[in-house]
N, C-alpha and C positions, 0 to 999 in steps of 0.2 A: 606494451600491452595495448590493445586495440581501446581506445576515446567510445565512451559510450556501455564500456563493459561492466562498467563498476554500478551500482545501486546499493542499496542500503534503508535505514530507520533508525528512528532517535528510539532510543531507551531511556532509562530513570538515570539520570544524571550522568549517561552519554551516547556516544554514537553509535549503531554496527555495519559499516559496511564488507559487501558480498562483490569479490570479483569470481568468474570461474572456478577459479583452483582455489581460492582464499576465503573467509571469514574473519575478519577482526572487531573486537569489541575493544573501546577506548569510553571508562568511565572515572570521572575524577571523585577520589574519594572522600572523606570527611575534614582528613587531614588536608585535603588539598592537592596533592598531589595527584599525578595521571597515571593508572593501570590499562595496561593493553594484554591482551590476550587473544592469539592468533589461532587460527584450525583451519585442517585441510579439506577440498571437500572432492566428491568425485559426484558431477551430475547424473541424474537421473537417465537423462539420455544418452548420458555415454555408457553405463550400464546397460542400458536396454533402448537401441537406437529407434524403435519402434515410439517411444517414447516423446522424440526430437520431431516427430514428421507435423506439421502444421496442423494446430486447431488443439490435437492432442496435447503438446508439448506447452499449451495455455495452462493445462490442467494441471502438468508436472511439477513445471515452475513455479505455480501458486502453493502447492504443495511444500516444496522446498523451501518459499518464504515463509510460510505458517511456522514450519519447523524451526527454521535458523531463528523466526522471530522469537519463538517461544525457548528457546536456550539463550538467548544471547540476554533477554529480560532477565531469566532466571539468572544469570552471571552479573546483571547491574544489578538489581537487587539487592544482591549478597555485597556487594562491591559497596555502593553505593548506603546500604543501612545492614552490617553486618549482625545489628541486635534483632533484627526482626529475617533470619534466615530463611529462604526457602527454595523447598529441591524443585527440580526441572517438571518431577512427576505433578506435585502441586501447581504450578504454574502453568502445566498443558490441563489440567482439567480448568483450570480456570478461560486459559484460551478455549475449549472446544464447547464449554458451556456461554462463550459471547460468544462463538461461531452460531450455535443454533439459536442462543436468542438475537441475532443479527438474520437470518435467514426467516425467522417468525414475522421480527417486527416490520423488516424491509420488503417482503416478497408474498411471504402469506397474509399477515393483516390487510395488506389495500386489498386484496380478495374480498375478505372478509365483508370490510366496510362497504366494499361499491356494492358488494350483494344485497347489503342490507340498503343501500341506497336505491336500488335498482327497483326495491320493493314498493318506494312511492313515487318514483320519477320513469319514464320510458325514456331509456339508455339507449340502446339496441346493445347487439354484442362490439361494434366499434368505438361504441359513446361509454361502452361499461371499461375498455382497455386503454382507453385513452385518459380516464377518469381512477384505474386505477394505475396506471403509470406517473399521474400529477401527484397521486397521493403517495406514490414509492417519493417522487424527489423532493417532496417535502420534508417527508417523514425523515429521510438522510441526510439534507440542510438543517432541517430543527433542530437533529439530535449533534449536530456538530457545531449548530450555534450555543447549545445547552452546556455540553459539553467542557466549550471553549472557556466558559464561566469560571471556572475551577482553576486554583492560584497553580495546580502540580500538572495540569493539562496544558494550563500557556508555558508553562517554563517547557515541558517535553517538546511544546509547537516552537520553540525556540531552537532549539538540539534538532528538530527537525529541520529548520532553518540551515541552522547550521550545517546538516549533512548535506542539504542542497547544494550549498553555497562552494564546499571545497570542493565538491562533485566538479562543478561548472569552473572553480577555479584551474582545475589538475588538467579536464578536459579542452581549455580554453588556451592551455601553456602557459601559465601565466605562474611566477613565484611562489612557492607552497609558504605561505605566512598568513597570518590572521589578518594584517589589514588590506592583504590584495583578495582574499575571501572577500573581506566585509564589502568588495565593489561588485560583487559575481550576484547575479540574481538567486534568490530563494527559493524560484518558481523552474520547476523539472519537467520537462512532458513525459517523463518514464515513474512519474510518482506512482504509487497505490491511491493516492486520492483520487486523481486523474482514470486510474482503472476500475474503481469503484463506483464513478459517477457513468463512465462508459455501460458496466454492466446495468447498471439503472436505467440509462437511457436506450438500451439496445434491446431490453428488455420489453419496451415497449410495442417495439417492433415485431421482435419474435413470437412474442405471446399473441400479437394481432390475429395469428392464423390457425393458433388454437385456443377457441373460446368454446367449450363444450358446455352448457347449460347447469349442468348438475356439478355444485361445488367442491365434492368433495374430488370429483375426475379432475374438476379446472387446480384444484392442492396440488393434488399427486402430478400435475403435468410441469408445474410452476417449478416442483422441485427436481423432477426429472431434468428439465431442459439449461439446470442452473449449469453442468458442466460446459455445455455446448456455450451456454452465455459466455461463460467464462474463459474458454479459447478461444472463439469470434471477439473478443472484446482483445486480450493478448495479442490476436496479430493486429488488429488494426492500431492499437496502443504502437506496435511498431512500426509500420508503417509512417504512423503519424509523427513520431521522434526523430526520423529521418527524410522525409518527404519534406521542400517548401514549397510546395503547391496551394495553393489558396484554396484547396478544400481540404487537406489537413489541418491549415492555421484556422479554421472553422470550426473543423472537430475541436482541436485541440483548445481554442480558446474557454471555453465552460469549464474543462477541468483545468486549464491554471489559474483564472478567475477563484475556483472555488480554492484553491492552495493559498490564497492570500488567506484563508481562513483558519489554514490546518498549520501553517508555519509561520511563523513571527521572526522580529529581527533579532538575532543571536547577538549576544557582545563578547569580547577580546576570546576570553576564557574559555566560551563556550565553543568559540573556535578551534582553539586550543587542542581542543581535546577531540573533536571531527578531523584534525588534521595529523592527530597522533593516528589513531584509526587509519585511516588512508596510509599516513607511512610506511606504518606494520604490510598493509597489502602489496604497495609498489615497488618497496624497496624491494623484499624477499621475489617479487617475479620478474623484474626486471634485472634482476642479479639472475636471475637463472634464465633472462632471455624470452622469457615467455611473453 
């Protein structure tokens, strides 16, 4: 299987990673012990290759993570606190309801506020989008320094950790065991973190060139152009995962910086159970050559 192909997320008490053809979720349960559970997938763009063509295919694949994220929770959940059950349905209204309140607080509020700033300072339209660009990447640092706070938010930045870590191990050739993970770095340039600050920052950019005066056009444009963000941000994200050219280690430096935020250091167990995950994947494709 081609290095590079595998990605993934931590869930409630364990891992999911996503190859091509695969899905595995690996969560240890109460008892202790490790449940894995495997599914097949068929991409978006192999169904409809129209899908796969550059910029577009930013949009696909986000899509597809939304999804595998919100099933593979809903399975550690159940896994992980069997008394407090809950179905896939309930768990996507819960994802699509912090999808829009993420879209509010990140994209539309600095709107909001620089208008209302603009109202006793002379901005112009460069000084109003540069000023709400600072207030997106705070707003997305604060809420993940806030966040971080929370005793069930460090342990999940841990599992996230740990998904890094046997990613970089498996990719690196190196031993599939918890203590040659524990030397593989925690830091990904293919994370969601990393993508998330991209579209933040890129956003800054985009938006520069439409500044239309009347607010409620400058909403509607902000949300409009969030797809195009979103696959402009995708290729360069790859790009930059594969490129060592000293203006990707550029890009890329900010979002692994901020992953020292979003992933902490994993111990044995939590290995453990990142590298059951992974095996569910490799084994089953590389036994069929894929």
């Amino acid at each position: 299987m081609k290095r590079g192909s595998i990605g993934g997320q931590a869930v409630i008490e364990g891992v999911m990673l996503r190859s091509p053809q695969r899905q595995a979720v690996a969560v240890r349960r109460p008892q202790g012990d490790i449940v894995t559970q495997v599914s097949s997938l068929t991409s978006l763009a192999r169904r409809w290759p129209l899908l796969g063509l550059p910029l577009i295919r930013g949009v696909a694949v986000l899509y597809e993570s939304l999804s595998g994220a919100v099933s593979s929770l809903a399975l550690s959940a159940n896994l992980a606190e069997p008394e407090e059950e809950m179905s896939t349905g309930q768990l996507a209204l819960v994802a699509v309801f912090s999808l829009v309140l993420g879209v509010a607080l990140f994209f539309l509020l600095p709107v909001v506020l620089v208008s209302l700033l603009a109202r006793w300072f002379s901005l112009g339209s460069l000084g109003q989008n540069l000023a709400e660009g600072l207030v997106r990447v705070a707003l997305f640092v604060g809420y993940l320094l806030l966040v971080s706070l929370a005793k069930d938010i460090r342990r999940t930045f841990e599992y996230h950790g740990a998904e890094h870590k046997v990613i970089a191990c498996w990719e690196q050739g190196k031993p599939l065991t918890p203590a040659e993970a524990a030397g593989c770095s925690r830091l990904n340039p293919r994370c969601g973190t990393s993508f998330l600050l991209l579209v933040v920052v890129l956003s800054i950019v985009l938006y520069s060139f439409f500044t239309p005066a009347n607010i409620w056009v400058k909403l509607g444009l902000r949300l409009a152009f969030l797809p195009l963000l979103a696959g402009l941000s995708y290729e360069l994200m790859k790009w930059t995962a594969k490129s060592s050219s000293r203006g990707a280690r550029l890009l890329l430096a900010p979002g692994l910086a901020l992953q020292k935020l979003t992933t902490r250091e994993p111990d044995a167990p939590q290995l453990e159970v990142a590298l059951a995950a992974l095996a569910a994947i490799i084994d089953r494709e590389e036994s069929q050559g894929l």
